[in-house]
MARLUM-5320 format. One record per residue (C-alpha): y, z, x. Coordinates in pm, whole numbers. Layout:
N
+--------+--------+--------+
:  north :     up :   east :
+--------+--------+--------+
:      Y :      Z :      X :
...
+--------+--------+--------+
***
This chain:
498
+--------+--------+--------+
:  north :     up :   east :
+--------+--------+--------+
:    178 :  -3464 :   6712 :
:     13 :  -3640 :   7029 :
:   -239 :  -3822 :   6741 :
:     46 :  -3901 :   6557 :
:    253 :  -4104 :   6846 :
:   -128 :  -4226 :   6982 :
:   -143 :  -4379 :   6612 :
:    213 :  -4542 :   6603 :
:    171 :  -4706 :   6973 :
:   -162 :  -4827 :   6800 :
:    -35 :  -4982 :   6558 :
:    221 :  -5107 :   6787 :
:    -45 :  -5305 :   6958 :
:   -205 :  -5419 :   6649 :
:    156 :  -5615 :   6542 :
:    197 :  -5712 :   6894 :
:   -157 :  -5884 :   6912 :
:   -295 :  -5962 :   6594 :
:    -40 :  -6073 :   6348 :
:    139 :  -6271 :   6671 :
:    -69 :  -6549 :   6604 :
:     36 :  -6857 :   6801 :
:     10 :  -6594 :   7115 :
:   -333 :  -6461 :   7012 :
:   -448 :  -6865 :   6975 :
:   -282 :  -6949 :   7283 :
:   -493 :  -6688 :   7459 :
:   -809 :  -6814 :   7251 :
:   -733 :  -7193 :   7340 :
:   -698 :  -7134 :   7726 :
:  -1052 :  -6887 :   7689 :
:  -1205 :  -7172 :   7559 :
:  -1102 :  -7403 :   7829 :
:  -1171 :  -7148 :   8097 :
:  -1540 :  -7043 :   7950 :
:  -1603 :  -7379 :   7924 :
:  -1567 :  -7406 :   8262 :
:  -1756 :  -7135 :   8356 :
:  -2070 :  -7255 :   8140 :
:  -2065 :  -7594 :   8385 :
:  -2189 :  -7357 :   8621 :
:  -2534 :  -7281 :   8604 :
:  -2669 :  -6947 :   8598 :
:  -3067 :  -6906 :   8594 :
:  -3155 :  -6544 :   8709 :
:  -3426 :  -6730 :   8876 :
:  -3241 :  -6956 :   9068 :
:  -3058 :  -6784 :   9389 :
:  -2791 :  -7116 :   9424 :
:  -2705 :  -7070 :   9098 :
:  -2599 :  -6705 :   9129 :
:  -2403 :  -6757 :   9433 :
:  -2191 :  -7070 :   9268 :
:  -2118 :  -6826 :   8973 :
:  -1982 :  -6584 :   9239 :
:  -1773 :  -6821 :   9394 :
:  -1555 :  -6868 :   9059 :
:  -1532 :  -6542 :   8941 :
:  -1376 :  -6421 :   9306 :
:  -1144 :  -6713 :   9189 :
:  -1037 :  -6552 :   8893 :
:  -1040 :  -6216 :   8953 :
:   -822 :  -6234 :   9294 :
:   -618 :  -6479 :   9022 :
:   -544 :  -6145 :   8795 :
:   -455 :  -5914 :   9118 :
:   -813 :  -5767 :   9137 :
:   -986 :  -5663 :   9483 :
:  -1289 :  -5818 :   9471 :
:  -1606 :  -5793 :   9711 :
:  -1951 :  -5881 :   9727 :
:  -2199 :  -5556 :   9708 :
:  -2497 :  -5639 :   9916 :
:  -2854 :  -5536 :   9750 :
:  -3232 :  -5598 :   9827 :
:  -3160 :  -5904 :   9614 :
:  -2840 :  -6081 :   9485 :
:  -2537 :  -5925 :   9582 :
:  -2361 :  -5762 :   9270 :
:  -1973 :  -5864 :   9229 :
:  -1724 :  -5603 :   9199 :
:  -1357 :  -5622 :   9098 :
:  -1075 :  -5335 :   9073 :
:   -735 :  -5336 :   9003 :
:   -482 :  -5126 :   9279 :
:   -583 :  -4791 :   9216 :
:   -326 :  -4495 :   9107 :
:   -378 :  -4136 :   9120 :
:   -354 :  -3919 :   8827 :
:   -496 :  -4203 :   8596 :
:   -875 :  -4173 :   8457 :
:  -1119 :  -4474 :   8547 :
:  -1310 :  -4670 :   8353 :
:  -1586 :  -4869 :   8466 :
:  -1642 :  -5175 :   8255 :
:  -2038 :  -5315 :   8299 :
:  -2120 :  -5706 :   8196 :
:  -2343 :  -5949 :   8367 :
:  -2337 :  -6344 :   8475 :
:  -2683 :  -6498 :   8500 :
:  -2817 :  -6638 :   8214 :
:  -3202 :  -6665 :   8060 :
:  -3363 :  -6988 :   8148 :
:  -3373 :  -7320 :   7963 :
:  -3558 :  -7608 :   7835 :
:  -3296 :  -7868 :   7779 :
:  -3532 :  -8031 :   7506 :
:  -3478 :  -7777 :   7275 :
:  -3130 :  -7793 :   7270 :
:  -2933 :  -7986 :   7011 :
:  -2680 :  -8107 :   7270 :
:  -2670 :  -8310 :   7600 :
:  -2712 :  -8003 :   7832 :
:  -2692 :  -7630 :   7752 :
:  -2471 :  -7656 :   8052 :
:  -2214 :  -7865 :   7872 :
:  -2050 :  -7671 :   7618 :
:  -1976 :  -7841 :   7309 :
:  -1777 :  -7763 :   6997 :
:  -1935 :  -7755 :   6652 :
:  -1818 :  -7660 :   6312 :
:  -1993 :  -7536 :   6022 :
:  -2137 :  -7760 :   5784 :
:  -2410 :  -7731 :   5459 :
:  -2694 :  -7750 :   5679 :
:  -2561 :  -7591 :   6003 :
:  -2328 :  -7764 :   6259 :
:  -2153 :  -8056 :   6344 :
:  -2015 :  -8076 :   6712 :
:  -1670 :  -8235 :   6665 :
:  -1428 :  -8313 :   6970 :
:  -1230 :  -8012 :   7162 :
:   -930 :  -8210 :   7104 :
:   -988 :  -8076 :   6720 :
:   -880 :  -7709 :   6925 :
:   -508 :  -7876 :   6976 :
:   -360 :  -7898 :   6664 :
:   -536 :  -7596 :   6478 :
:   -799 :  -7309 :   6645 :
:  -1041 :  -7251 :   6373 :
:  -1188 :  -6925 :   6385 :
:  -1504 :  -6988 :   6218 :
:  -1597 :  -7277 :   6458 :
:  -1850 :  -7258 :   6751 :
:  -1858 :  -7319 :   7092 :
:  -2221 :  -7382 :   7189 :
:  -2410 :  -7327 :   7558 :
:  -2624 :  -7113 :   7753 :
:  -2448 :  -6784 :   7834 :
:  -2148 :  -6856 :   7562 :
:  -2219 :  -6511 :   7422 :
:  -2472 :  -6353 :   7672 :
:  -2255 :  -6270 :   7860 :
:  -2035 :  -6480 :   8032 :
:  -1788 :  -6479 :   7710 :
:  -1686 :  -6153 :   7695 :
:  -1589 :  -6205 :   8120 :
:  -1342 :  -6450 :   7981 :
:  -1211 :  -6228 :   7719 :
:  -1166 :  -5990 :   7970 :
:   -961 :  -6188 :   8172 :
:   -781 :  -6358 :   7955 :
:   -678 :  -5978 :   7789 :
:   -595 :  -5910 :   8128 :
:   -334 :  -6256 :   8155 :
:   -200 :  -6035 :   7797 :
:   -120 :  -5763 :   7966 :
:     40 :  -5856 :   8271 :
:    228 :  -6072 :   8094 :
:    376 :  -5832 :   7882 :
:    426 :  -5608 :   8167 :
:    170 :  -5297 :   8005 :
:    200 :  -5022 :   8260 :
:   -200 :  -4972 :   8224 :
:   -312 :  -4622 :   8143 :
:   -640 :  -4683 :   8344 :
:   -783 :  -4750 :   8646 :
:  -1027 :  -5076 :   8592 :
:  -1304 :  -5151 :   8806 :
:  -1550 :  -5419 :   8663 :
:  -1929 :  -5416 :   8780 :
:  -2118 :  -5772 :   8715 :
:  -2488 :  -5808 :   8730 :
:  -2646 :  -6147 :   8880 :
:  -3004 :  -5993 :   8781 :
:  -2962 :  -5836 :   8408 :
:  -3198 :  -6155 :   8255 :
:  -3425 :  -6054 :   8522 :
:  -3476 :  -5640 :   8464 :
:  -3202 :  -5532 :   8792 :
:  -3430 :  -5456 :   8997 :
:  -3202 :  -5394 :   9289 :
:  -2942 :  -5191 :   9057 :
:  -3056 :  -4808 :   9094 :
:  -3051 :  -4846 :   9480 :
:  -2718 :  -5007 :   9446 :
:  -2576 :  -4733 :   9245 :
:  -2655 :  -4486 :   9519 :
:  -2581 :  -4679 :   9790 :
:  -2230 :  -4803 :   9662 :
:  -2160 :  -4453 :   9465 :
:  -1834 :  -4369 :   9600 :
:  -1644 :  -4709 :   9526 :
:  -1816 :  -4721 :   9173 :
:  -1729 :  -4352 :   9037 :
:  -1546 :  -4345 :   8722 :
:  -1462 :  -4138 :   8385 :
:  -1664 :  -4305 :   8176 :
:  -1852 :  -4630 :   8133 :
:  -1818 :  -4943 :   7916 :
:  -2088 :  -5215 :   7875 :
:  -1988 :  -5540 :   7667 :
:  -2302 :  -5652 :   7619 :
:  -2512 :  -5736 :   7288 :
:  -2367 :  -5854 :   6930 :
:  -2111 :  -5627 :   6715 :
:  -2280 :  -5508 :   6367 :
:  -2436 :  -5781 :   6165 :
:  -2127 :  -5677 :   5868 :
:  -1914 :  -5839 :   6178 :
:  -1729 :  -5471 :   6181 :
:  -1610 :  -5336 :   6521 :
:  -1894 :  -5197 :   6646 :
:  -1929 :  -4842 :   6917 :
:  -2306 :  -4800 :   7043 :
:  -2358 :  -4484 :   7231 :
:  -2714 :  -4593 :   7409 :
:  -3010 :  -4836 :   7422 :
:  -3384 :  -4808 :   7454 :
:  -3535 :  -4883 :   7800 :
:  -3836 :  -5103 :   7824 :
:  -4160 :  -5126 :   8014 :
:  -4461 :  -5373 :   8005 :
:  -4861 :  -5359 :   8003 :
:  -5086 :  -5630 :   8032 :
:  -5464 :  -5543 :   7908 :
:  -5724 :  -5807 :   7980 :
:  -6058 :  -5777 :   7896 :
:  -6343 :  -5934 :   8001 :
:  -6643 :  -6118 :   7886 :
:  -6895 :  -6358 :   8064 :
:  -6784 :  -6426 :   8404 :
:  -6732 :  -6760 :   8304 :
:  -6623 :  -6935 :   7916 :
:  -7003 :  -7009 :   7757 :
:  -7172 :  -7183 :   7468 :
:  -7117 :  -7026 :   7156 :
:  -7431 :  -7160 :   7002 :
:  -7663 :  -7050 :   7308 :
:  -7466 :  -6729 :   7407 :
:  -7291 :  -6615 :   7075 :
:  -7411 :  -6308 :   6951 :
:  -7542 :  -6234 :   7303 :
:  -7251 :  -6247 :   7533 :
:  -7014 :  -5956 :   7498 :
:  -6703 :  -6158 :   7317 :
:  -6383 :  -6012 :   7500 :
:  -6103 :  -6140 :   7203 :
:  -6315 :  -5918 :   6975 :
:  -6299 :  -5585 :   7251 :
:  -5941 :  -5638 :   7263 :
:  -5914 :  -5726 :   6934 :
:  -6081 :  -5382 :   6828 :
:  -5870 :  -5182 :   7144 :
:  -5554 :  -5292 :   6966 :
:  -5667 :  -5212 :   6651 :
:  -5726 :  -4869 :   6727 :
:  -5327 :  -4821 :   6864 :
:  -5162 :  -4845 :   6561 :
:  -5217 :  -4746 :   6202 :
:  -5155 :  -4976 :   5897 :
:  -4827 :  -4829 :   5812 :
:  -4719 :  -4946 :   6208 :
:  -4738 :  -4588 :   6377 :
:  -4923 :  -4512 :   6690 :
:  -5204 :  -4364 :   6695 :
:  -5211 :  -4241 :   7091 :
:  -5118 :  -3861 :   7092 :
:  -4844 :  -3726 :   7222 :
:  -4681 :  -4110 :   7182 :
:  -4362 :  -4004 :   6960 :
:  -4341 :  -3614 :   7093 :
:  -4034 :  -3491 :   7149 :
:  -3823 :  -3667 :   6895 :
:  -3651 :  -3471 :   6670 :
:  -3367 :  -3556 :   6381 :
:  -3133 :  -3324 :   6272 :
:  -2955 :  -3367 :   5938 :
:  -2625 :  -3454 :   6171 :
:  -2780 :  -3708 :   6326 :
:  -2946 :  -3859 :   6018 :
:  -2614 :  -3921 :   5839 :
:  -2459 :  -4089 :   6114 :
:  -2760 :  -4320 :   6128 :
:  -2726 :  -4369 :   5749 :
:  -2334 :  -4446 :   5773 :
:  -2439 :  -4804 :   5983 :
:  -2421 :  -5051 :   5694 :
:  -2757 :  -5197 :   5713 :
:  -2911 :  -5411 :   5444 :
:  -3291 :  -5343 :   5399 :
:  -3332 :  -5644 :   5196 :
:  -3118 :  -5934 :   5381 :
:  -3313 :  -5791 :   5682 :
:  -3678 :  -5879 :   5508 :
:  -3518 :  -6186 :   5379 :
:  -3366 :  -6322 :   5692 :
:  -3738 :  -6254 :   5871 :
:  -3915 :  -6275 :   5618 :
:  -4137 :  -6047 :   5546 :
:  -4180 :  -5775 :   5233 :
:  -4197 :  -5485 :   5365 :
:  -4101 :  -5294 :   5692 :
:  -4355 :  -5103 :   5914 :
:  -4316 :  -4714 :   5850 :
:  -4223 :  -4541 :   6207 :
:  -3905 :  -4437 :   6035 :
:  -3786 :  -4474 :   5733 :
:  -3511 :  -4685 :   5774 :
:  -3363 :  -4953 :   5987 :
:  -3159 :  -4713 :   6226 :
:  -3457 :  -4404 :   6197 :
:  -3686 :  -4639 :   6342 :
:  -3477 :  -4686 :   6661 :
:  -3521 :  -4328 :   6738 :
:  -3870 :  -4373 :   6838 :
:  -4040 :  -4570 :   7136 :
:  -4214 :  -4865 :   7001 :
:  -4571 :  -5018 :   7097 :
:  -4552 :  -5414 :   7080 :
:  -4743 :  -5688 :   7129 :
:  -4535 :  -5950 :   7276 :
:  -4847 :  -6230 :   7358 :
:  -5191 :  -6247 :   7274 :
:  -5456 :  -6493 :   7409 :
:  -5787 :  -6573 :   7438 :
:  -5979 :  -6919 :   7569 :
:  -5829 :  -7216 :   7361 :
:  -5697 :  -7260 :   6981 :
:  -5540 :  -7549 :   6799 :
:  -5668 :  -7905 :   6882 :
:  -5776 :  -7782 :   7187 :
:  -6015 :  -7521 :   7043 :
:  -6359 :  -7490 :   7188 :
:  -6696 :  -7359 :   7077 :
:  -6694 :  -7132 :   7369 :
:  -6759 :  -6755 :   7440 :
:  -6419 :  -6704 :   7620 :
:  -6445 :  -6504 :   7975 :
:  -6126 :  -6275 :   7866 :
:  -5889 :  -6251 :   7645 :
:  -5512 :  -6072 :   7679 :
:  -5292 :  -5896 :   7515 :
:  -4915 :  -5845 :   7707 :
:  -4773 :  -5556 :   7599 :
:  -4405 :  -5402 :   7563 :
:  -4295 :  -5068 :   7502 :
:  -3962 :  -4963 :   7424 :
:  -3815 :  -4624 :   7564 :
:  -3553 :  -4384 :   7393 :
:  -3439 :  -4113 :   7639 :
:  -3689 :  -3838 :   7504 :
:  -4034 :  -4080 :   7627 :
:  -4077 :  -4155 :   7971 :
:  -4197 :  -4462 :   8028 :
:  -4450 :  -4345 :   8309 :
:  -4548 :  -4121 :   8042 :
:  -4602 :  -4372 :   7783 :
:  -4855 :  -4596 :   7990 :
:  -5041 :  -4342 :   8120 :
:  -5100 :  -4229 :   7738 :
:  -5226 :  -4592 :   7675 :
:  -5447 :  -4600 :   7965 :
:  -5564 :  -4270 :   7866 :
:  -5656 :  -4412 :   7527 :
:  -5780 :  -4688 :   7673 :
:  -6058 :  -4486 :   7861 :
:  -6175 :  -4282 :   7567 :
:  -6208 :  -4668 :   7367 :
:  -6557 :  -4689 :   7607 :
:  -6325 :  -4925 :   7819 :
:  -6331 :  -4873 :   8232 :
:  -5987 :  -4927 :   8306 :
:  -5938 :  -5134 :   8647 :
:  -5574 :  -5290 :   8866 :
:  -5831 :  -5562 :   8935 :
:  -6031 :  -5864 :   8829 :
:  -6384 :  -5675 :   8811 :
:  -6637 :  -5741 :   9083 :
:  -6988 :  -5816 :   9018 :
:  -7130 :  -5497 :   9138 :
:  -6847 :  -5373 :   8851 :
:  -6966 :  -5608 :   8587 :
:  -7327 :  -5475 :   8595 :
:  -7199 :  -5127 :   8583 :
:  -7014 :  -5091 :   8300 :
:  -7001 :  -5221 :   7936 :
:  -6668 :  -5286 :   7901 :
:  -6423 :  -5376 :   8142 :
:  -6036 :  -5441 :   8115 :
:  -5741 :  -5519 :   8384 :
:  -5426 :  -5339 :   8307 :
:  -5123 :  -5446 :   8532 :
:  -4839 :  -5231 :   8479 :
:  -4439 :  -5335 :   8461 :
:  -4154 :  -5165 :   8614 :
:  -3966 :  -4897 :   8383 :
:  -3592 :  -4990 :   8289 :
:  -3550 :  -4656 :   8095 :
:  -3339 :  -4570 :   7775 :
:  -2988 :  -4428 :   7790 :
:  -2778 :  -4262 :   7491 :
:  -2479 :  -4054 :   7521 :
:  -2376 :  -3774 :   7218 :
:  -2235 :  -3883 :   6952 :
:  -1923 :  -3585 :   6995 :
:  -1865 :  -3708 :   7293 :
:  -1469 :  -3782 :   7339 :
:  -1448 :  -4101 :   7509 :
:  -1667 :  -4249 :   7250 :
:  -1403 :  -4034 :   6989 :
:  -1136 :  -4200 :   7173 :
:  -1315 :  -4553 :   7100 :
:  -1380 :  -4512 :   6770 :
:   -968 :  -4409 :   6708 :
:   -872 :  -4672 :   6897 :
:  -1041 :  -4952 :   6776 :
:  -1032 :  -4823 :   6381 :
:   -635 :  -4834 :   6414 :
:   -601 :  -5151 :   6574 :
:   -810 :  -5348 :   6338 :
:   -761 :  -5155 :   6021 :
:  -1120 :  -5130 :   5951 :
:  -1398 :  -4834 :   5942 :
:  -1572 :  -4861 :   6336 :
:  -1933 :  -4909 :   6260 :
:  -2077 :  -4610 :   6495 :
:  -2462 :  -4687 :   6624 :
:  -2655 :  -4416 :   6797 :
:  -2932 :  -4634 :   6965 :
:  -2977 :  -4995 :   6983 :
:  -3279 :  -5149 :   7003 :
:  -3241 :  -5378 :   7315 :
:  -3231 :  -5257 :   7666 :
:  -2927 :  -5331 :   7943 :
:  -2994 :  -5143 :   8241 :
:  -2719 :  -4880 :   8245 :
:  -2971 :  -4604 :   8268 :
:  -2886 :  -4591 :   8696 :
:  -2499 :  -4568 :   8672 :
:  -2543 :  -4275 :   8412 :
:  -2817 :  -4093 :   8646 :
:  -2633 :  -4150 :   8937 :
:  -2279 :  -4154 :   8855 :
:  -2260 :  -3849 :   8526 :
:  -2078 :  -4023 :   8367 :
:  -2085 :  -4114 :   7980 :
:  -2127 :  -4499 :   7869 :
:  -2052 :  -4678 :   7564 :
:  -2144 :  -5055 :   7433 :
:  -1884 :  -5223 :   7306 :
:  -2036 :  -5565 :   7198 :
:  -1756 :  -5854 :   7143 :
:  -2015 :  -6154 :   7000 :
:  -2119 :  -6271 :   6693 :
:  -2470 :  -6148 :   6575 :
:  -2638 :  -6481 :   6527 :
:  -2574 :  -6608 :   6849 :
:  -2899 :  -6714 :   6977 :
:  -2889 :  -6509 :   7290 :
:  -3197 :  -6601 :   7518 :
:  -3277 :  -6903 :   7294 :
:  -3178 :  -7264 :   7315 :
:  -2810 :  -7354 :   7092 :
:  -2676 :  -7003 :   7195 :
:  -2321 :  -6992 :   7071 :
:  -2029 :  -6836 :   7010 :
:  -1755 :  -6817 :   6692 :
:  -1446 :  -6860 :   6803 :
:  -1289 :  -6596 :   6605 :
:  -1493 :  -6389 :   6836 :
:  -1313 :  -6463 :   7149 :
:  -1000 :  -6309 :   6924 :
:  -1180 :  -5978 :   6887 :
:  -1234 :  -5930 :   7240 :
:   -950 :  -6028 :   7381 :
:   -785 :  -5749 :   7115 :
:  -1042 :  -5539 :   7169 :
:   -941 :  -5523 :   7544 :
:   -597 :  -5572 :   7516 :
:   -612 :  -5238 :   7288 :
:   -856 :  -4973 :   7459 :
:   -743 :  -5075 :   7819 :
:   -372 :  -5020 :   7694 :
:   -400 :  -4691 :   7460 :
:   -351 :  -4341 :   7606 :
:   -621 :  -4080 :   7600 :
:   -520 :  -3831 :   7375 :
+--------+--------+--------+
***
């Protein structure tokens, strides 16, 4: 029976929201105006200014809406934290998104400044940017609104708040507590965040956990993701002649240190993509439960080797969603003395590879790097945290530098769980469509501290449009997208538990 009436006030919402139109592009119209004034602002993780402007406007808005707001002090930038008056008796979710914003070289944008958001719509070839006044007499939903952070991940903020302007208005007694965590450091690893959690425990405890970061399925189905893979780095360099030398008078002499590397990497990885390092993938197993919900996420094989293309896919698992299950070995940038026009005929002195590994909750990434290193050693290879002194260049063969990153480690939460049931109901009734359900996703947001700290489950709930550029230049947003979340909200922050 309490399903039943959960389903009714559902589709209650669902009338309410989505077939109200002219209310639902009101709220989409005014998001646009307010995002677009929260892009002016820049947001480099990198630049300490930029985060503190960005904190100024969002206590702005939030004290706007009725939220407490405060600054959380860490070893870095302060974190920004927001709650509505608390009640007793009502469970608490904790919703996760972040502010700052990758870098950006201007140049490669197709627009004045990534900081001045511009509207485009889809043409043959791409996009034309066309005047906002376009927005006035008709919001289309396929149009985008282009500009660094658009999607990542200062447009879901606005959708929050602009949900939030739904609710009140309507006068939604709220089922929940909401406090809202937002990151000035995500672009740049959080650093400061696990301390932060401990230290600011209390005022941060909820039921459960929501992040909004990331893009929803690439069908464009509403999309549930129950964890992410953590990351850490390596950087091998090997070296050669102290200095770069003549190829023709030291070439086949002088120990060539793009070929050692060349040979070290070699040996990580089979041709088929798996590693090679024991003990790399232990662990991990798949049960036949578990493989059918990673076979229920509509993936497409092919438009995936089309859209990169390539053939055919490496063989750590043998699909799409299997492969996520395992922690990956990548080579993000290789290097050795100098190609292209500026090529020389030189022996180089050393030659790098920068490494990253991704983490699922089974490998730790201490683990991992010590398993390289170890690998590493038995290569021949004296394994140093240094550039190699003389006295250490006449005593060994071969020499590398490995300089080790920090760990940002994986999270995932069980699929049974019933806050992520409650989710999945919610959002399959108030859009009419089957919730795409993804165990693991392959890139990293550093929830891994509130769920150590806190024991609580977390779910991703991603509001943008897959192709939206994130971290590269013309980053954008569809419009229609700002619709989903603001439903999105507007529906799981007003629905019952069961």
């Amino acid at each position: 029976m309490k399903r039943i009436c959960i389903a009714i006030l559902l589709l209650t919402i669902h009338v309410t929201v989505a077939q109200d139109a002219t209310l639902l592009k009101s709220k989409v119209r005014h998001s646009i105006d307010e995002l677009k004034e929260f892009i002016a602002i820049p947001n480099d993780a990198l630049v300490a200014d930029h985060i503190t402007d960005n904190l100024i406007w969002l206590k702005k808005k939030f004290n706007a809406r009725g939220f407490n707001t405060t600054e959380l002090e860490t070893a870095n930038h302060p974190l920004f934290f927001a709650a509505l008056p608390m009640e007793d008796g009502k469970p608490t979710v904790l919703l996760y998104m972040h502010f700052d914003g990758q870098s950006v070289d201007p140049s490669r944008w197709d627009q004045e400044s990534p900081y001045k958001m511009v509207l485009k719509k889809p043409v043959d070839n791409g996009f034309e940017t066309i005047s906002f006044d376009e927005l006035d007499t008709d919001i289309n939903y396929d149009y985008r609104i282009f500009g660094r952070s658009t999607s990542d991940d200062k447009g879901p903020i606005v959708m929050f708040l602009n949900a939030i302007d739904l609710l009140q208005k309507e006068g939604k007694q709220l089922p929940f507590n909401i406090k809202v965590i937002l990151d000035g450091e995500e672009e740049k690893s959080s650093k400061p965040l696990p301390d932060a959690v401990k230290q600011y425990r209390e005022l941060l405890q909820a039921d459960f956990l929501i992040i909004t970061d990331g893009p929803v399925h690439p069908s464009g189905k509403p999309t549930v993701v129950y964890g992410c893979r953590g990351i850490t780095t390596m950087s091998l360099t090997t070296h050669g002649p102290i200095k770069p030398q003549h190829s023709g008078h030291y070439g086949n002499y002088a120990p060539n240190p793009g070929f050692q590397l060349a040979q070290l990497l070699a040996s990580m990885k089979d041709s088929d993509g798996k590693v090679l390092i024991p003990g790399y993938y232990d662990g991990i197993t798949l049960n036949e439960d578990v493989t059918e919900v990673l076979k229920s996420v509509p993936d497409d094989a092919k438009a995936i080797s089309e859209r990169l293309a390539f053939k055919s896919p490496e063989k750590v698992g043998g699909f799409y969603q299997e492969a996520l299950q395992y922690p990956s070995l990548n080579i993000r940038g290789l290097g050795s003395g100098w190609v292209g026009k500026k090529a020389r005929t030189i022996v180089p002195a050393t030659a790098t590879a920068e490494l990253d590994l991704r983490l699922v909750p089974e490998s730790d990434g201490n683990r991992l790097k010590k398993l390289v290193k170890n690998h590493i050693e038995k290569q021949g290879f004296k394994v140093l945290d240094h550039i190699p002194t003389q006295e250490e260049r006449m005593a060994f063969d071969k020499l590398i530098t490995v300089t080790e990153g920090s760990v940002t480690d994986a999270f995932r939460t069980d699929l049974g769980n019933s806050y992520g049931d409650f989710l999945v109901s919610t959002m399959r009734q108030a859009f009419n469509e089957d919730v795409v359900q993804i165990r693991i996703m392959g890139g990293t947001v550093p929830i891994a501290p509130f769920i150590n700290e806190l024991q609580i489950p977390a779910f991703i709930v991603p509001m943008v449009n897959p192709d939206n550029n994130q971290h590269s230049p013309n980053e954008n947003l569809r419009v229609g997208q700002i619709a989903y979340g603001i439903q999105t909200f507007y529906t799981l922050l007003s629905t019952k538990l069961p």
